[in-house]
C-alpha positions in Angstrom: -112.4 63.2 178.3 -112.1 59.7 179.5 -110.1 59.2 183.2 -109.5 55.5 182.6 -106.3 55.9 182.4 -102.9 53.2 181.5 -100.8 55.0 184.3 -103.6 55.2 186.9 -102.5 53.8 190.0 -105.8 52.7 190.9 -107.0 49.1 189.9 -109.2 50.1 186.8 -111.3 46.5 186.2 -111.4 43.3 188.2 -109.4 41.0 185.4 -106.8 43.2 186.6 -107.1 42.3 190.3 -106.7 38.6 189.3 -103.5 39.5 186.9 -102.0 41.1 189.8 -102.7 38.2 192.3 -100.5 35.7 189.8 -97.7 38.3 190.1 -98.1 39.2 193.6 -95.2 38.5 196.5 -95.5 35.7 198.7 -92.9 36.3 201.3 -91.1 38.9 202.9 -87.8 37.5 201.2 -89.7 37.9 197.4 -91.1 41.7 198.8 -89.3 44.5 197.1 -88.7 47.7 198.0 -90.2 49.4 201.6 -87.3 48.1 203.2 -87.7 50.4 206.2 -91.3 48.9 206.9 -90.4 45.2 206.1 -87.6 45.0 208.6 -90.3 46.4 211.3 -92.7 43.8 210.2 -90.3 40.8 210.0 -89.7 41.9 214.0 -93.0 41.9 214.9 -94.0 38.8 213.3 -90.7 36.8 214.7 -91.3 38.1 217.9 -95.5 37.3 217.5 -94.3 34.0 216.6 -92.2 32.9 219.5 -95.0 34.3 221.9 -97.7 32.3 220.0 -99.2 36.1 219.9 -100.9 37.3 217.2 -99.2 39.8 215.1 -99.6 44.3 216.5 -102.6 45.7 214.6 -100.9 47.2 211.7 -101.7 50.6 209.6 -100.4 51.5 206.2 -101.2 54.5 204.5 -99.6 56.1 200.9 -100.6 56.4 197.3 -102.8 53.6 195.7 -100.6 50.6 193.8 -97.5 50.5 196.4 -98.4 47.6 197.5 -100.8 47.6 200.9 -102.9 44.8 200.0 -100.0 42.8 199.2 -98.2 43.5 202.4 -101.6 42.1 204.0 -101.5 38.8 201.9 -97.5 38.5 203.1 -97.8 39.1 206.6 -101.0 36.7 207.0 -98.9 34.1 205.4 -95.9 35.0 207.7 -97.8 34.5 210.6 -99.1 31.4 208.8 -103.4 32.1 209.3 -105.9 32.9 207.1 -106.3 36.9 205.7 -110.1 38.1 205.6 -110.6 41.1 203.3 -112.9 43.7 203.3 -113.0 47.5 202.8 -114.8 50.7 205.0 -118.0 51.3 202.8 -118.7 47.4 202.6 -119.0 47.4 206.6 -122.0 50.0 206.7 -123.4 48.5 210.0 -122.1 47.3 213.3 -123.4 43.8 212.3 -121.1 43.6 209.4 -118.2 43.8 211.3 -119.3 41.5 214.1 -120.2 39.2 211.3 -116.4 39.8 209.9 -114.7 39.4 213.6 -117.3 36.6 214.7 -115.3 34.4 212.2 -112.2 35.0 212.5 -109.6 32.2 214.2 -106.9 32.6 216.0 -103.9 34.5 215.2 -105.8 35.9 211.6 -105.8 38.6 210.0 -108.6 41.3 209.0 -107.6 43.6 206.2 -110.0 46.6 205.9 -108.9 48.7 202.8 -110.4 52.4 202.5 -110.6 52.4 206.4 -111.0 56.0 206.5 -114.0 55.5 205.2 -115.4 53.2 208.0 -118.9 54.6 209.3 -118.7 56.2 213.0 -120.9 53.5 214.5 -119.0 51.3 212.9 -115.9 52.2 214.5 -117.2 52.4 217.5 -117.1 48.6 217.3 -113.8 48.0 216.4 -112.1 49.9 219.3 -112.6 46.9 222.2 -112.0 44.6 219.1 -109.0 46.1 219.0 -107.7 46.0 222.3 -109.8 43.5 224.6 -110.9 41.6 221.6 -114.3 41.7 222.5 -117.7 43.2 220.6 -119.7 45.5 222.6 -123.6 45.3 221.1 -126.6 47.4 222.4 -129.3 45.4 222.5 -132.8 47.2 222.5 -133.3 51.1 223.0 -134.1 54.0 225.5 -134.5 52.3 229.5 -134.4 49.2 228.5 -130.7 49.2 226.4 -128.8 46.9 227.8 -124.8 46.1 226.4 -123.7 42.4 225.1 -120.4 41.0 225.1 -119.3 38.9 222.2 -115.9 37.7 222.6 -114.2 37.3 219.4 -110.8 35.3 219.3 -107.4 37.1 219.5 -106.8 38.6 215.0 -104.6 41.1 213.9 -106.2 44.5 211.9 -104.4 45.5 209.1 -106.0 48.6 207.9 -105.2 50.6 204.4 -105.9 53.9 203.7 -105.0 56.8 200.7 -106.5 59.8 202.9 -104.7 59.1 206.3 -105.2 62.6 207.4 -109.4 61.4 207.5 -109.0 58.5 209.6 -110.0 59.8 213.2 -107.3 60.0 216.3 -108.8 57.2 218.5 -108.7 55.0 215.4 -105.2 55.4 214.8 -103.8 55.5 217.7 -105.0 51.8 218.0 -102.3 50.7 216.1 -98.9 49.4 216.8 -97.5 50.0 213.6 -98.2 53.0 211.6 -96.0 53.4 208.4 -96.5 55.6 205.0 -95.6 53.6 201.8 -93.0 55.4 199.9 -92.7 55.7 196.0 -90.3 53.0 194.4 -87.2 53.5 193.0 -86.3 52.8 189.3 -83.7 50.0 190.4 -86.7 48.7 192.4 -89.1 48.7 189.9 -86.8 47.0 187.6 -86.3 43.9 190.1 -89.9 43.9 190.5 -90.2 43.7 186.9 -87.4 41.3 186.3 -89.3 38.6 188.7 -92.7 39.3 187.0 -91.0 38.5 183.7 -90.4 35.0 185.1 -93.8 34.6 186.5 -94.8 35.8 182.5 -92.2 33.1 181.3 -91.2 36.5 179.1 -88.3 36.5 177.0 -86.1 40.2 177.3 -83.6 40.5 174.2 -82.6 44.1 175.7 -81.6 44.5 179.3 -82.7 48.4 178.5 -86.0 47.5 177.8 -87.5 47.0 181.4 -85.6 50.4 182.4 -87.8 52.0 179.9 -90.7 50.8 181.6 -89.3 51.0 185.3 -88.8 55.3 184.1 -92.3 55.3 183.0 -93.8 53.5 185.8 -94.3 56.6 188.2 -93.0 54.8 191.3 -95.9 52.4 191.4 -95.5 48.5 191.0 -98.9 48.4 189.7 -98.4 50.7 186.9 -94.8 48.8 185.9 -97.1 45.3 185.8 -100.0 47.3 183.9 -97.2 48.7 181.5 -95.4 45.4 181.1 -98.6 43.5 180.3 -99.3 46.1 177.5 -95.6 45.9 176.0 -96.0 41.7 176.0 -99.3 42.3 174.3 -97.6 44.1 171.6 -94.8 42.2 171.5 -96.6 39.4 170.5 -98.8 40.6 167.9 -96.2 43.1 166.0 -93.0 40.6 166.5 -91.9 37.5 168.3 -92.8 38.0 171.6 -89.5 39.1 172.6 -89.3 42.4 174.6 -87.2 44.7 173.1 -86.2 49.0 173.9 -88.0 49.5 170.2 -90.7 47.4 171.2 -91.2 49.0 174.4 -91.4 52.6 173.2 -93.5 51.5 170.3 -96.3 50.1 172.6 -96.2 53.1 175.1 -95.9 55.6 172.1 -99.7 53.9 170.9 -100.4 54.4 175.1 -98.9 58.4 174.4 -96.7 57.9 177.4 -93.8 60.1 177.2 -90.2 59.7 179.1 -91.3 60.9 182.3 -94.9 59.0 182.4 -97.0 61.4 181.8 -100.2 60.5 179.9 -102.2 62.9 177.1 -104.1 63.8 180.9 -101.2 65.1 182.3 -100.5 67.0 179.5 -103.8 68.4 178.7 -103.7 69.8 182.1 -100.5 71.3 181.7 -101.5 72.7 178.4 -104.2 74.6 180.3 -102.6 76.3 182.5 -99.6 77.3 180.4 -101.9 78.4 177.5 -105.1 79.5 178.8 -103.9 80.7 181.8 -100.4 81.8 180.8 -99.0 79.7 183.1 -101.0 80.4 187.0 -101.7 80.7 189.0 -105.3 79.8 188.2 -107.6 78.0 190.7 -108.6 74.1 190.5 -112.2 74.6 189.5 -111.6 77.3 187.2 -109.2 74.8 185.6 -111.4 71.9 185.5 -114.5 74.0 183.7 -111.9 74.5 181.0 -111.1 70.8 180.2 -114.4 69.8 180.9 -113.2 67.3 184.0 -114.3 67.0 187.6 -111.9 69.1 189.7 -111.6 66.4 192.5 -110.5 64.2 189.2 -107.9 66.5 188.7 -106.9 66.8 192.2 -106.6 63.3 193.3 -105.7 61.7 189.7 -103.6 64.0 188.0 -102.2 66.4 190.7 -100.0 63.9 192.5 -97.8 63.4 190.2 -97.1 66.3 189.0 -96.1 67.4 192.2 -93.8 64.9 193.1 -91.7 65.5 189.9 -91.8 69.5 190.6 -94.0 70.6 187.7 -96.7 71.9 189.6 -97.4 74.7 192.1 -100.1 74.4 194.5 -100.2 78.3 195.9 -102.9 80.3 197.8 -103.2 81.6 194.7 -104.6 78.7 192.8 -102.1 76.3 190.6 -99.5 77.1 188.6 -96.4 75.8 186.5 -93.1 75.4 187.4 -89.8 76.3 185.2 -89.3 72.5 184.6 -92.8 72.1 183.9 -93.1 74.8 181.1 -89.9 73.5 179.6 -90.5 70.3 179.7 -93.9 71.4 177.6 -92.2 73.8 175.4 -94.4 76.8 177.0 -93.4 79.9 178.5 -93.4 80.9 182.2 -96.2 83.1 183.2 -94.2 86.4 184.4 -95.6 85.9 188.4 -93.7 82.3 188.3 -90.5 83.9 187.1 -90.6 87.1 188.9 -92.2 86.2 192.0 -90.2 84.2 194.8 -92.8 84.0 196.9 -95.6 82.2 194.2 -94.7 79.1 195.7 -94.9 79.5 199.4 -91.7 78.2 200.6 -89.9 78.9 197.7 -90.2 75.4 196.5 -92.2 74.2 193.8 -95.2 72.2 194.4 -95.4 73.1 197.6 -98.7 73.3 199.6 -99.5 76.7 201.5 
């Protein structure tokens, strides 16, 4: 079964990336949503400003397609300097990152995205970067090692990560300001939608219409774009171009995207564990085996969401459905979810134990 999926949050092809630059923020003032984080960050930079500083090192970690690259590209062009991108597995060695800092100016910025994933030698390096903006480099081996200092010039680290719990203490403790991205509202997915209709030039007959795709976005401004694109795409082959609420579920229908988001994935997944497994609890792997997928697939791309919406139960038992869940698939409760109080831990579904 394919993974590739419409209502990934991950970016699935690099035409992508460039359709999400066009439509991407370019100022606090355009930013939506995160409203907790951009007040932080509009403080730092004002105050960074005014001391001709550059901006505190900066961590954001959360679910892919909230934003954290964007929030990169916005505060570089706060602080007015250039952003330099880059990710953890692209800076294998020590020397990639020297080669990274070594051209930096002063007052940029250095995105790494998938930090947790930076090598340990690697990090070792960024630690007086950090601080005393300076690169430590051991030159030759055994009694003859001697340490270099390469001064780099005063930047700001931005780094991004999915799997914060991975990134090491001395790593993040580095950083001035830590913040976890939180899902979007539908009212905030709707004004990010309304403003990448005029970016589109798109005409809306049917003020309903985005709210159908705000519901079905998950959360995730990168899903609304993905959806909108795919609605405008339909739009203009089956009718006028115009966006419409028939249009809308007409296109997502073709994507099998149901009310609450939720792909043919999502439901295949449910449909195993209600049907197969009576409802759970049944373990990940044993689960995965059944629909033929990779169970850290599963785990990463399909369990997220279901958890967040309180249809699944992650128990020390394995996973099993929730009430909501089984209605929502017009299955029936396995008899340990409806008799046992403590199948889900706390008591609350889609709790972890």
């Amino acid at each position: 079964m394919a993974t590739e999926r419409l209502i990934s949050p991950q970016e699935s092809r690099p035409d992508e990336e460039q359709a999400n630059v066009a439509l991407r923020p370019r100022s606090m003032e355009e930013y939506t949503g995160q409203q907790d984080l951009i007040r932080r960050l509009q403080i730092a930079i004002k105050a960074a400003r005014g001391r001709s500083e550059p901006a505190e090192h900066v961590l954001l970690h959360g679910p892919p397609g909230l934003g954290k690259t964007t929030l990169a590209h916005v505060i570089a062009k706060e602080m007015g300097t250039r952003l330099t991108v880059t990710s953890g597995p692209a800076l294998a060695k020590g020397t990639d990152l020297v080669a990274a800092l070594t051209r930096l100016q002063q007052g940029d910025v250095l995105f790494i995205d998938e930090i947790h994933r930076l090598p340990v030698a690697v990090e070792e390096f960024v630690y007086p970067a950090m601080e005393d903006y300076r690169i430590d480099v051991t030159v030759d081996s055994g009694i003859n090692a001697r340490t270099v200092q390469i001064s780099c010039k005063p930047f700001t680290l931005i780094g991004a990560t999915t799997r914060a719990g991975l990134l090491s203490s001395p790593l993040r403790s580095r950083f001035g300001i830590v913040h976890h991205l939180q899902y979007y509202s539908v009212d905030e997915l709707l004004n990010i939608l309304a403003r990448s209709c005029r970016l589109l030039t798109l005409r809306v007959a049917e003020p309903g219409a985005l709210s159908l795709i705000a519901s079905r976005s998950r959360g995730t401004p990168r899903i609304a774009n993905r959806l909108l694109r795919r609605v405008r795409d339909y739009a203009q082959v089956e009718g006028d171009g115009t966006i419409t609420v028939g249009s809308v579920e007409r296109a997502l229908a073709i994507e099998a995207i149901d009310h609450l988001g939720l792909d043919e994935l999502d439901r295949s997944f449910l449909r195993t564990i209600g049907t197969t497994y009576s409802g759970g609890p049944v373990g990940l792997e044993t689960i995965a085996a059944t629909m033929n997928e990779d169970a850290g697939t599963l785990e990463d791309v399909v369990e997220p969401y279901l958890l967040q919406i309180g249809f699944l139960a992650r128990t020390r038992r394995g996973r099993a459905l929730t009430r909501a869940a089984a209605e929502h698939m017009g299955l029936p409760l396995s008899v340990a979810a409806a008799t046992d109080p403590t199948l889900f831990g706390d008591g609350t579904p889609g709790s972890r134990s």
